[in-house]
C-alpha atoms as an extended CHARMM CRD file, in Angstrom:
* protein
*
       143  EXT
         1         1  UNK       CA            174.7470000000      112.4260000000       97.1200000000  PROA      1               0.0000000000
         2         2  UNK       CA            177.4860000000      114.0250000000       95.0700000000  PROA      2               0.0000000000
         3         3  UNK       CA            175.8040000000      117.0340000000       93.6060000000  PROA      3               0.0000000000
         4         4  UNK       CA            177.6430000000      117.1290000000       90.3130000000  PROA      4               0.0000000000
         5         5  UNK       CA            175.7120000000      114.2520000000       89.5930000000  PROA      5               0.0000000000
         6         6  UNK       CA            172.5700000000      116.4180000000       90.2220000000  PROA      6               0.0000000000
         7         7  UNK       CA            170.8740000000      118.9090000000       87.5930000000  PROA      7               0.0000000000
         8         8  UNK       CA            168.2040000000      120.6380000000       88.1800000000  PROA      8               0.0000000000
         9         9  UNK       CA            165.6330000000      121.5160000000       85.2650000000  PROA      9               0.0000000000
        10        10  UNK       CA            163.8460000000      124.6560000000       85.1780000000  PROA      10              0.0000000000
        11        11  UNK       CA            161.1310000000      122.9900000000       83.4450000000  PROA      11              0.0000000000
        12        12  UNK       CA            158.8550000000      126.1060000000       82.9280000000  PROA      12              0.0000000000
        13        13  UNK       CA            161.6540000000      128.4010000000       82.2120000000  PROA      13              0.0000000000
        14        14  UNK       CA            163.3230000000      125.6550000000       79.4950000000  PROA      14              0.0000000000
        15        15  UNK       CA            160.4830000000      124.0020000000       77.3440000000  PROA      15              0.0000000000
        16        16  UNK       CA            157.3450000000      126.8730000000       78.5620000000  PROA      16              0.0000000000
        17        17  UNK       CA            159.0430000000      130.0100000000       78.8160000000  PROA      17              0.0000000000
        18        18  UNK       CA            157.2230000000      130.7380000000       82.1030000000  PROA      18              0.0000000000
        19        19  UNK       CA            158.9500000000      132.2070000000       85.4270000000  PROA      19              0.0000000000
        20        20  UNK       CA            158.1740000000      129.3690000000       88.0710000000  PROA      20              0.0000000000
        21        21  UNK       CA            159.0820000000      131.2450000000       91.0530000000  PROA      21              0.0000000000
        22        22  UNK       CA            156.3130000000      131.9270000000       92.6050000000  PROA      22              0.0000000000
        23        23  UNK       CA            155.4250000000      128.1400000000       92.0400000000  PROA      23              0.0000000000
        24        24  UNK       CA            155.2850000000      125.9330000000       95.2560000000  PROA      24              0.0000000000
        25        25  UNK       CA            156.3690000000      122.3370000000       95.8300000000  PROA      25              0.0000000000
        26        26  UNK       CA            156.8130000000      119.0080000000       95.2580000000  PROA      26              0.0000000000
        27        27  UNK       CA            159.7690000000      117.3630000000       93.4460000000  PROA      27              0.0000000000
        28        28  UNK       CA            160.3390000000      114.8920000000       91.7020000000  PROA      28              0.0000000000
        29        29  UNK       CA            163.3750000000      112.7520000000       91.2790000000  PROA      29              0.0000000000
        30        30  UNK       CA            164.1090000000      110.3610000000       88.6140000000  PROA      30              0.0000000000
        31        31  UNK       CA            166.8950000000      108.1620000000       86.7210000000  PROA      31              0.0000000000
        32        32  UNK       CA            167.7370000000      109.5120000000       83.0710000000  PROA      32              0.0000000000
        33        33  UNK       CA            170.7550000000      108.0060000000       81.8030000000  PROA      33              0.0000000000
        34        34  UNK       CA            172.5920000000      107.0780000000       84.7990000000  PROA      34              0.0000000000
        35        35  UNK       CA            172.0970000000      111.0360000000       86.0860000000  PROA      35              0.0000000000
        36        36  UNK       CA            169.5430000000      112.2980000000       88.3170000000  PROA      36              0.0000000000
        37        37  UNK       CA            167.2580000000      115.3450000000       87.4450000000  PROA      37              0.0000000000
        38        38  UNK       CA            164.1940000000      116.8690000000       89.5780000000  PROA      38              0.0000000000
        39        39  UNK       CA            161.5880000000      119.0330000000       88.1780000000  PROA      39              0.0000000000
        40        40  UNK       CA            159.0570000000      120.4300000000       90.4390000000  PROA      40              0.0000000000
        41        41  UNK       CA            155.2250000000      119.6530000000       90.2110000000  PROA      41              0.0000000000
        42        42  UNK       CA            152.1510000000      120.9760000000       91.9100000000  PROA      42              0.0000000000
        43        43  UNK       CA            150.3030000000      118.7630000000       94.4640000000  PROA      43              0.0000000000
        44        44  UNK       CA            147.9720000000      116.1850000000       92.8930000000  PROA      44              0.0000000000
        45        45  UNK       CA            144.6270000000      117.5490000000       94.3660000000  PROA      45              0.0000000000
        46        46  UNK       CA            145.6400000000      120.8530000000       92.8560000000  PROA      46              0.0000000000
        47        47  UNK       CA            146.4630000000      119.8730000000       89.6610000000  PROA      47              0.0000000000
        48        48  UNK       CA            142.8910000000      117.7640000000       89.4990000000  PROA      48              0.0000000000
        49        49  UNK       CA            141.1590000000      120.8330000000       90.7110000000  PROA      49              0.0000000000
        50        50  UNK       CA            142.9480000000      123.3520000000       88.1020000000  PROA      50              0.0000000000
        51        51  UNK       CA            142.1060000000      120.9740000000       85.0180000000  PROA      51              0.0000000000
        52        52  UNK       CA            138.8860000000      121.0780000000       86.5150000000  PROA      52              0.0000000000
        53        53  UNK       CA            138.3650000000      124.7330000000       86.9650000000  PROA      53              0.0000000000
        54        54  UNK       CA            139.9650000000      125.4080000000       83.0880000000  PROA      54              0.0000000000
        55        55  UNK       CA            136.9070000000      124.3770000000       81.8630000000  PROA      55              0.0000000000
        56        56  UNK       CA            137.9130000000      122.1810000000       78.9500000000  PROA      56              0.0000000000
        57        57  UNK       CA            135.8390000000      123.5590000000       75.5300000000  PROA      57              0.0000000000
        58        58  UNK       CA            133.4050000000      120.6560000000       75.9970000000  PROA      58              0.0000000000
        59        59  UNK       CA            130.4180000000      120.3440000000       78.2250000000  PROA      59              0.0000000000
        60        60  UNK       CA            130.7750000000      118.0430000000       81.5670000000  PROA      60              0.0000000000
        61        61  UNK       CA            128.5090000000      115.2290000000       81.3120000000  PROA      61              0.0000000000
        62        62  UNK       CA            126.7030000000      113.8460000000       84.5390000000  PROA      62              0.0000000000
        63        63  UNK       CA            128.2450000000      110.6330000000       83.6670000000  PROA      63              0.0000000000
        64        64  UNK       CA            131.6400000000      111.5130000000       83.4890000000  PROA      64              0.0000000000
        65        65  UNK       CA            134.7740000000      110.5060000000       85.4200000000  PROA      65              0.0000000000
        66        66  UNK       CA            138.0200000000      112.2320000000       86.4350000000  PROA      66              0.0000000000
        67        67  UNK       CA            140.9230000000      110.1500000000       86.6700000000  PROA      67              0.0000000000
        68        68  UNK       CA            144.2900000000      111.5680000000       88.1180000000  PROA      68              0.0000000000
        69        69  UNK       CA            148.0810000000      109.5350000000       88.2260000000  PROA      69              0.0000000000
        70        70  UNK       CA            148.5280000000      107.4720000000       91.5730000000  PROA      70              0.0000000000
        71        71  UNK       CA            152.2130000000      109.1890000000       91.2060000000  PROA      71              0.0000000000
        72        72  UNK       CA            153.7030000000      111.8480000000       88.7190000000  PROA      72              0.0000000000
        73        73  UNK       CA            154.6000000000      110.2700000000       85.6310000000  PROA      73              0.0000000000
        74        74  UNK       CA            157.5520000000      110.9850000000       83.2770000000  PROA      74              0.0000000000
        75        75  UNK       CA            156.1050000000      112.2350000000       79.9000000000  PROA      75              0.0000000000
        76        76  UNK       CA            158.2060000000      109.3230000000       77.9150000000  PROA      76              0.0000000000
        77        77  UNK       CA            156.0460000000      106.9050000000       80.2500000000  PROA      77              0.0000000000
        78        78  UNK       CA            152.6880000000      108.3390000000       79.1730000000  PROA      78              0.0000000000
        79        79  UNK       CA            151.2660000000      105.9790000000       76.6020000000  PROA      79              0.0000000000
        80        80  UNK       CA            148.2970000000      104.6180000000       75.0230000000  PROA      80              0.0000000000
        81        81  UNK       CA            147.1460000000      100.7310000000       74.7050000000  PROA      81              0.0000000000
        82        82  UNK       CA            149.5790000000      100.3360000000       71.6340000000  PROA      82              0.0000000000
        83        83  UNK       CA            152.2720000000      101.8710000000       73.5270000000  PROA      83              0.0000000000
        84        84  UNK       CA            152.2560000000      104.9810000000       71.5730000000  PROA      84              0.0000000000
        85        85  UNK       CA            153.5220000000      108.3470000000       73.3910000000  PROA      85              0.0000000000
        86        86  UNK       CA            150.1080000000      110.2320000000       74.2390000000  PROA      86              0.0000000000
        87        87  UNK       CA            152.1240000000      113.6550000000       74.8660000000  PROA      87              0.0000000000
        88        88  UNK       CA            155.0850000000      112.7200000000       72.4600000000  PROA      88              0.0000000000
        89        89  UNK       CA            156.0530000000      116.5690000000       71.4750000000  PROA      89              0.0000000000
        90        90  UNK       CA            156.4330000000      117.1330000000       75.4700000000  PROA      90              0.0000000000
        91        91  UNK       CA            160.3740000000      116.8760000000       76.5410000000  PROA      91              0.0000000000
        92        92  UNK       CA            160.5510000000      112.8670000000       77.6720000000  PROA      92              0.0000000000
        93        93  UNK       CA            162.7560000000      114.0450000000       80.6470000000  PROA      93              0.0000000000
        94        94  UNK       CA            159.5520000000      116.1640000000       82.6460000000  PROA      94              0.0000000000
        95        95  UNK       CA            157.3420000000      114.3290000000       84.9900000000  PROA      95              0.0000000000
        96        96  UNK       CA            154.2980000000      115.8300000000       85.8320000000  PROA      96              0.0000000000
        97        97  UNK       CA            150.4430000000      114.8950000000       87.2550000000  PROA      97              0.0000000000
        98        98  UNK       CA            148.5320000000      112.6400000000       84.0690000000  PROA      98              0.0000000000
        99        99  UNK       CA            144.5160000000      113.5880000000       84.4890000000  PROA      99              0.0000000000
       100       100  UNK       CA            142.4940000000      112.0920000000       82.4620000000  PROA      100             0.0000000000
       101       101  UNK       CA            138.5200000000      113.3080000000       81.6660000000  PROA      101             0.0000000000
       102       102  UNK       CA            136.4020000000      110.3210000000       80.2740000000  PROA      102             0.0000000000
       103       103  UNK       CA            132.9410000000      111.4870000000       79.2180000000  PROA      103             0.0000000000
       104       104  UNK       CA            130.9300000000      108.3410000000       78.9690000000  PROA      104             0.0000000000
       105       105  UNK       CA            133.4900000000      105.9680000000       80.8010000000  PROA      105             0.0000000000
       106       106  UNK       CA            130.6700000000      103.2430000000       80.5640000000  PROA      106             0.0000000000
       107       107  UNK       CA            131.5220000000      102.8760000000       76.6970000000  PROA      107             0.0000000000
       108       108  UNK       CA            134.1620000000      100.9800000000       75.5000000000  PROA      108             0.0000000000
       109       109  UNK       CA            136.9830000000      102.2140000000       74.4390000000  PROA      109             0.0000000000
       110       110  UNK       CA            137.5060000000      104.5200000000       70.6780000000  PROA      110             0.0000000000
       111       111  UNK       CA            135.4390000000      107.2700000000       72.0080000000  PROA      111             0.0000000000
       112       112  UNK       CA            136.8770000000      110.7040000000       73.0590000000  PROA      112             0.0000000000
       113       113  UNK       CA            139.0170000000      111.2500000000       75.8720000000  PROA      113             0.0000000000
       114       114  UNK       CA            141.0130000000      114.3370000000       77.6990000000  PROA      114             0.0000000000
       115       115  UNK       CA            144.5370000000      113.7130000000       78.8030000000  PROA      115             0.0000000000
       116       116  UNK       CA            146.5430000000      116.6190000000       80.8670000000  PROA      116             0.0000000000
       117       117  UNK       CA            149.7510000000      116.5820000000       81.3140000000  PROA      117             0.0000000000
       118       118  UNK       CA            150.1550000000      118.8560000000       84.6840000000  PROA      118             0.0000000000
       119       119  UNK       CA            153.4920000000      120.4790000000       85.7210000000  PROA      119             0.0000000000
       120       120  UNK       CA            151.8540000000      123.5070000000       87.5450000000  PROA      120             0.0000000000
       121       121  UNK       CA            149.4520000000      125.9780000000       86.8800000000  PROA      121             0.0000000000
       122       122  UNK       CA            151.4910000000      127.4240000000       84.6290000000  PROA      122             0.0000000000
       123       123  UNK       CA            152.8950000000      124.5160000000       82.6940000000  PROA      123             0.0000000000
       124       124  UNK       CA            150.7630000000      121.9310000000       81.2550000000  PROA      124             0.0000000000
       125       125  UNK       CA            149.1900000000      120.6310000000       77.8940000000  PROA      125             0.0000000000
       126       126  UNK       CA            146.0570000000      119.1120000000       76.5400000000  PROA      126             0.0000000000
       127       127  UNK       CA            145.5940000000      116.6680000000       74.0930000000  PROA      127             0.0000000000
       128       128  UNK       CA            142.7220000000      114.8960000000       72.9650000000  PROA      128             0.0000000000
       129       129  UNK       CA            142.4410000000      110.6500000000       72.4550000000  PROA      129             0.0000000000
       130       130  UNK       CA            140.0790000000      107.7610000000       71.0900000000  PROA      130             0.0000000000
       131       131  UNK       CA            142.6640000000      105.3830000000       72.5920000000  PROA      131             0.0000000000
       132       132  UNK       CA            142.8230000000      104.0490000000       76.2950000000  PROA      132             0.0000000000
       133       133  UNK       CA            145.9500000000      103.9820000000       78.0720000000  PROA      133             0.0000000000
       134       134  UNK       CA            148.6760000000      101.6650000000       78.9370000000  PROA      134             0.0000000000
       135       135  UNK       CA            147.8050000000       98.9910000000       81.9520000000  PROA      135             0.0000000000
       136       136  UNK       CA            150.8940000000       99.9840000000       82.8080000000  PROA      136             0.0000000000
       137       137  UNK       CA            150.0930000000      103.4120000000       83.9200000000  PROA      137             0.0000000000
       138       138  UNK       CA            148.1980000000      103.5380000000       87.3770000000  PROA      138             0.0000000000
       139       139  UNK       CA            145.2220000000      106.1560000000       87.7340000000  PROA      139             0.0000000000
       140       140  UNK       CA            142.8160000000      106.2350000000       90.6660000000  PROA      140             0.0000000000
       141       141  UNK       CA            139.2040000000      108.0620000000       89.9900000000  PROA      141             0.0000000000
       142       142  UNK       CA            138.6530000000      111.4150000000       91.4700000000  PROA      142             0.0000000000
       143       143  UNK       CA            135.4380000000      111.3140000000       93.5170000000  PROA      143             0.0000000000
């Protein structure tokens, strides 16, 4: 691979002005304009288990599901049902782990949702939804 061809993004140091280096890892490589870039992202389980352990400002139902990204997902890629960006202030560029918290997944949808976007355990954001997401996007339940 010829490396000029290559960036690499300091994702938490460019767009979270966090130090990543005592991050570990798993990186991810993907097509932007005929140019490569990698950004590094934590293990799936982990990220599941941090949104998990943040505690989220709302109380866990019994009900509830978890629902974590079969792959990390580029935040341009991260829409709803109408195809409208869920993290759309997030650099397009970054891919990262997309969790999702469904409180009473047995109702249809336009009812509250969670959506994390997960870099590491430093770099991630939290948004709030009444919309479901894309078909496009595959997510796999967290048991």
């Amino acid at each position: 691979m010829n490396e000029d061809l290559v960036n690499r993004i300091d994702v938490c140091k460019l767009f979270f002005e966090v130090d990543e280096t005592p991050i570990s890892t798993y990186s991810v490589v993907f097509n932007v304009d005929g140019n490569i870039y990698m950004n590094k992202v934590i293990p799936r389980q982990e990220a599941v288990h941090m949104v998990k352990k943040m505690g989220s400002g709302f109380e866990e139902k019994q009900l509830s599901n978890y629902y974590v990204s079969l792959e990390p997902i580029q935040a341009r890629n991260i829409k709803d049902f109408r195809e409208e960006r869920i993290f759309g202030f997030i650099n397009e560029r970054i891919s990262g782990w997309l969790v999702q918290y469904d409180p009473t997944p047995f109702a249809n949808w336009y009812h509250k949702c969670w959506y994390y976007f997960v870099v590491n355990e430093y770099c991630f954001e939290k948004t709030e939804s009444k919309c479901g997401l894309c078909d496009c996007i595959k997510m796999e339940r967290v048991q």
